[in-house]
DSSP file (Angstrom, degrees, kcal/mol; ACC not computed):
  #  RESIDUE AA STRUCTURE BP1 BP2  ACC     N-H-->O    O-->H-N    N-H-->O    O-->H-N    TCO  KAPPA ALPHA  PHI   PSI    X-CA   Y-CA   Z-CA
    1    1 A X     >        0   0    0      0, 0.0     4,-2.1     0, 0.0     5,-0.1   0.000 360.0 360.0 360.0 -27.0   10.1   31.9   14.4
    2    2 A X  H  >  +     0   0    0      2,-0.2     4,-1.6     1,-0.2     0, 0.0   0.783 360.0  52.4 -72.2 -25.4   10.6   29.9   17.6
    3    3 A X  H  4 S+     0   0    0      2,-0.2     4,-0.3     1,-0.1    -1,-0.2   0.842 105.0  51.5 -82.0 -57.9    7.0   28.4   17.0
    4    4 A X  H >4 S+     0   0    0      2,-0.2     3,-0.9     3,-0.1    -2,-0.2   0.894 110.9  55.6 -71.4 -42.5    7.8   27.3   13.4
    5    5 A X  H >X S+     0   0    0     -4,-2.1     3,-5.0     1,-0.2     4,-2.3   0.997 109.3  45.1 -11.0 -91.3   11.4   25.3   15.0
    6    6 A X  T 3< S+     0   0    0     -4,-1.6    -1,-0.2     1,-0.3    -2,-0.2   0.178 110.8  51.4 -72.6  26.2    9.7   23.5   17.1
    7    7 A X  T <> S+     0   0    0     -3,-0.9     4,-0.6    -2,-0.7    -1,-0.3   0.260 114.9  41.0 -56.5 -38.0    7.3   22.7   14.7
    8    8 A X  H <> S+     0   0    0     -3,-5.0     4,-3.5     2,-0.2     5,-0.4   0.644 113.1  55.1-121.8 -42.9    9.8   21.4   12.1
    9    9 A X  H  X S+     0   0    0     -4,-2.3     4,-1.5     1,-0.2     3,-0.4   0.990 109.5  53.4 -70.1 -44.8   12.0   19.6   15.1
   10   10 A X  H  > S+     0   0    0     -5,-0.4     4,-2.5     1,-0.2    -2,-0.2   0.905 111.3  42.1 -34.7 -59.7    8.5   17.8   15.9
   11   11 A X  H  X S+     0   0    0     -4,-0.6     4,-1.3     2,-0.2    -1,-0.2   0.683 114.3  52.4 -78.5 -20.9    8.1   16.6   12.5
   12   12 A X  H  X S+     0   0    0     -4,-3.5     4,-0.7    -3,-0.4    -1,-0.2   0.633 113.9  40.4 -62.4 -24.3   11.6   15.6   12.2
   13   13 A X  H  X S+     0   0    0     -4,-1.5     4,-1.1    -5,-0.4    -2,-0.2   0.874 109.7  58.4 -91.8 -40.0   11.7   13.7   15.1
   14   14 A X  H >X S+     0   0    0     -4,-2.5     4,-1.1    -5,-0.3     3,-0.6   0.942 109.1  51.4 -38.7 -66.5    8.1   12.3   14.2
   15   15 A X  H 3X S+     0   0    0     -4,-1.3     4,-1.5     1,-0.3     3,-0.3   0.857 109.6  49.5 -36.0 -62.1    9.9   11.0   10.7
   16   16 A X  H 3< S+     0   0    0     -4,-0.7     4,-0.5     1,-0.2    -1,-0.3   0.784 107.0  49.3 -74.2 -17.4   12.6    9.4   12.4
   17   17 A X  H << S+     0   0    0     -4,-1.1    -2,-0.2    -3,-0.6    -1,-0.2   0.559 113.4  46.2-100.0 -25.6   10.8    7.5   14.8
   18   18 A X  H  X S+     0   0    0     -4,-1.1     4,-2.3    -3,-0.3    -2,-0.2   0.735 113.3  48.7 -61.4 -45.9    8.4    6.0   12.2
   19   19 A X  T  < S+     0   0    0     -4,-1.5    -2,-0.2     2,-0.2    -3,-0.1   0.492 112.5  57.6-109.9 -10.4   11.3    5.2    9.8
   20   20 A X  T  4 S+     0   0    0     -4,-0.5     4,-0.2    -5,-0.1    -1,-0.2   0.478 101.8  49.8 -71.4  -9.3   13.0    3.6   12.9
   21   21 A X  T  > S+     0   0    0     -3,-0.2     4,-2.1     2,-0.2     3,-0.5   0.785 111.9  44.0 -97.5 -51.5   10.7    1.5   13.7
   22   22 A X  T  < S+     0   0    0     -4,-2.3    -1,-0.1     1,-0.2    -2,-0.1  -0.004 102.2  65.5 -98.8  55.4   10.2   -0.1   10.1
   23   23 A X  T  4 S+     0   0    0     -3,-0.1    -1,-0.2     2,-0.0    -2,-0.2   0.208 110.2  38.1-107.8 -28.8   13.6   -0.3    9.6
   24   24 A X  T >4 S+     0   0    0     -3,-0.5     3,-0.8    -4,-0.2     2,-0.7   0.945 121.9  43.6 -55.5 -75.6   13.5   -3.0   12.8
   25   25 A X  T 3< S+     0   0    0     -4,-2.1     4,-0.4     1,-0.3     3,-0.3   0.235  79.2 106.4 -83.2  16.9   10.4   -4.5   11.8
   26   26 A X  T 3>  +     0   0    0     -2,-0.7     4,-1.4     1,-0.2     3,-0.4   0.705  67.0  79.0 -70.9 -19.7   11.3   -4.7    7.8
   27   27 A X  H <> S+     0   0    0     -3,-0.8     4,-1.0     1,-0.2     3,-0.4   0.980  99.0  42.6 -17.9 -74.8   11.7   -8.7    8.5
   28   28 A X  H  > S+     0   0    0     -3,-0.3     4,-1.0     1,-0.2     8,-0.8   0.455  98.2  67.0 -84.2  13.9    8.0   -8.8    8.3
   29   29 A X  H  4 S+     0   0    0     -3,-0.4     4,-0.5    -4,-0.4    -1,-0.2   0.768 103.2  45.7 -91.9 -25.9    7.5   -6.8    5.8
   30   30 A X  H  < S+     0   0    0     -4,-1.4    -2,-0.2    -3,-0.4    -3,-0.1   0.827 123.9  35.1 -74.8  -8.3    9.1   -9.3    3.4
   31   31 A X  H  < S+     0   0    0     -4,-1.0    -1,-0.2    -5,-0.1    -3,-0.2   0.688 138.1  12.9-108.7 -19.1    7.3  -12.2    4.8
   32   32 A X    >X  +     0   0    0     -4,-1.0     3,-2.4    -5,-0.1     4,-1.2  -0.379  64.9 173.8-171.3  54.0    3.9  -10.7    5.8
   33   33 A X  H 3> S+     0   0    0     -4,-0.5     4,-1.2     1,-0.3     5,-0.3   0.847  80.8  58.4 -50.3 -43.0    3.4   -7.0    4.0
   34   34 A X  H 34 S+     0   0    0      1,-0.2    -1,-0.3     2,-0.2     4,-0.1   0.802 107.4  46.1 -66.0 -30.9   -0.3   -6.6    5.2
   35   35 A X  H X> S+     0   0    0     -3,-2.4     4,-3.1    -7,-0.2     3,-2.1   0.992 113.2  51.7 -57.2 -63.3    0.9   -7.0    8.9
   36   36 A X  H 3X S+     0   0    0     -4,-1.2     4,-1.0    -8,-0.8    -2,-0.2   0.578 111.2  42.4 -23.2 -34.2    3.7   -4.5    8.1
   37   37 A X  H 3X S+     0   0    0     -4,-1.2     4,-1.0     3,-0.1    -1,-0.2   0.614 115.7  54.3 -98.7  -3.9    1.4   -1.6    6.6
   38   38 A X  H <> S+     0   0    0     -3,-2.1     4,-2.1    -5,-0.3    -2,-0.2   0.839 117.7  36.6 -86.9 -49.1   -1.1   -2.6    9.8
   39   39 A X  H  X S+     0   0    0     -4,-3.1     4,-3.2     2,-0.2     5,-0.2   0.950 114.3  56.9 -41.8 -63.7    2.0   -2.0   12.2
   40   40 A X  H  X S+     0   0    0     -4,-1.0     4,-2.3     1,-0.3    -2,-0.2   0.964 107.1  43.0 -35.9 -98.9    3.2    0.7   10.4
   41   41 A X  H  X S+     0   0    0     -4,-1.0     4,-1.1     2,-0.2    -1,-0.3   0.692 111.2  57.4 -41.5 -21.4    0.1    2.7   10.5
   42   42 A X  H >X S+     0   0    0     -4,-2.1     3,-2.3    -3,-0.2     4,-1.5   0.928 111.6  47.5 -51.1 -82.0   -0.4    1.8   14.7
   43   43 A X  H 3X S+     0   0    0     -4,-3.2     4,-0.9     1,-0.3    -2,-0.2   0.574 115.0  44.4 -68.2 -13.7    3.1    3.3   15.2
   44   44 A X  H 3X S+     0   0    0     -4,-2.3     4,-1.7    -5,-0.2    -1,-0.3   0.814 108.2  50.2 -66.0 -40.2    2.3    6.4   13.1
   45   45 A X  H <X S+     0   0    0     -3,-2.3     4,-2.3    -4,-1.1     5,-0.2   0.944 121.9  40.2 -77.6 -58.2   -1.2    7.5   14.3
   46   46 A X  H  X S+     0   0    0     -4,-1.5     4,-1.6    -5,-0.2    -2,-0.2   0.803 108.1  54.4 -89.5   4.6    0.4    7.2   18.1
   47   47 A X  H  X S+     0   0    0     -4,-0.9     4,-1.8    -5,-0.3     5,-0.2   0.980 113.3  53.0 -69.2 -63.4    3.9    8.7   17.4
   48   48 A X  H  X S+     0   0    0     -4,-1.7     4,-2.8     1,-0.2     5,-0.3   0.841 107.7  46.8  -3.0 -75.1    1.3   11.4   16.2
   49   49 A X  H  X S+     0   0    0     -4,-2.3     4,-2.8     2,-0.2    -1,-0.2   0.996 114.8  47.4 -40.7 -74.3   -0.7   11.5   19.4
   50   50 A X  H >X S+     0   0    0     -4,-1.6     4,-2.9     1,-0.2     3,-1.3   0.906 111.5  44.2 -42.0 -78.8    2.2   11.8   21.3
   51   51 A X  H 3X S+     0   0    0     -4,-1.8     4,-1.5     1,-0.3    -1,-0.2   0.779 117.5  48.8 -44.6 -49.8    4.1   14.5   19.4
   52   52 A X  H 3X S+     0   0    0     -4,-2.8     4,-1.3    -5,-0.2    -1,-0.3   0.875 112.3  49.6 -61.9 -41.8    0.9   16.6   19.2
   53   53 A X  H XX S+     0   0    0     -4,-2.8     3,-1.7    -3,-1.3     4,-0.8   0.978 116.3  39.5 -59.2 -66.0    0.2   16.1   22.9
   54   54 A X  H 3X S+     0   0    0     -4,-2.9     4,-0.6     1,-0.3     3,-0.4   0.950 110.4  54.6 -48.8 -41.2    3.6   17.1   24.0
   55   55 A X  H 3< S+     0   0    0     -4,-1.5    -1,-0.3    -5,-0.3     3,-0.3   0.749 118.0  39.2 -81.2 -18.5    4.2   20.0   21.6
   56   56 A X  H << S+     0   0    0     -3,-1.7    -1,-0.3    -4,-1.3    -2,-0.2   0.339  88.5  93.2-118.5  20.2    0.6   21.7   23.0
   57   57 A X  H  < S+     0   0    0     -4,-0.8    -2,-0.2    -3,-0.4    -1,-0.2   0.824  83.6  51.3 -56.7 -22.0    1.4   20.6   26.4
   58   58 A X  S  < S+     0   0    0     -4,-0.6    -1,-0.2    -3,-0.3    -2,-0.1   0.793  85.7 115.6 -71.3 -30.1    2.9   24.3   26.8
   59   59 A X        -     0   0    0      1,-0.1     3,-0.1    -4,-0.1     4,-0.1  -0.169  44.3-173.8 -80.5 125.7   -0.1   26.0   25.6
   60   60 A X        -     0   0    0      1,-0.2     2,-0.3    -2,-0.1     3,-0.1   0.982  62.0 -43.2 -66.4 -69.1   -2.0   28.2   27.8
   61   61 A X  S    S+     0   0    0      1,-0.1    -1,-0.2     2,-0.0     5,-0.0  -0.929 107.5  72.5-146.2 174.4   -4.9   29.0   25.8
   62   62 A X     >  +     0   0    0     -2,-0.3     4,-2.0     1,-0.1    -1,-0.1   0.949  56.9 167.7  86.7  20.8   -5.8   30.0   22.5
   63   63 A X  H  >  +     0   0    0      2,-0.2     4,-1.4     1,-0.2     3,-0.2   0.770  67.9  61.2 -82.0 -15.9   -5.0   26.2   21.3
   64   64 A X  H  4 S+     0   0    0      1,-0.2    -1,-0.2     2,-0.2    -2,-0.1   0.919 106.8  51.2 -47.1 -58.7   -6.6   26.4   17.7
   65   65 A X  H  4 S+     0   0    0      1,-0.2    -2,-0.2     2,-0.2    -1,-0.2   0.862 113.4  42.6 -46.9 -38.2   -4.1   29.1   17.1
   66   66 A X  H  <        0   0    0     -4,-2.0    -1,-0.2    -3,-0.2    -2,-0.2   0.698 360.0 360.0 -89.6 -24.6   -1.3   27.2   18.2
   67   67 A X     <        0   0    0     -4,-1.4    -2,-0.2   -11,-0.1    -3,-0.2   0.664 360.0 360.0-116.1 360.0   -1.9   24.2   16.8
């Protein structure tokens, strides 16, 4: 069960940090939506990165299995 936590706090924290970011940048989405969905998708694919990078930073081996 501790695996499946920190799984679920990753993807919560993932969520908020996406949905914090175009909630600043929602200016340009009324003026310039194609930029916005361009942005949008940058900060998603590396909040992604990141979170995936940290969360199998623990792992000894065995990383299909863990992730």
């Amino acid at each position: 069960m501790k695996g499946i936590g920190k799984i679920i706090l990753f993807g919560v924290a993932l969520w908020f940090a996406v949905l914090a970011v175009a909630m600043m940048l929602f200016q340009i989405r009324q003026e310039q939506p194609i930029f916005f969905e361009t942005l949008i998708t940058i900060v998603l694919a590396t909040c992604t990165v990141v979170a995936g990078a940290i969360y199998l930073r623990g792992v000894q081996g065995d990383y299909f299995k863990a992730g």
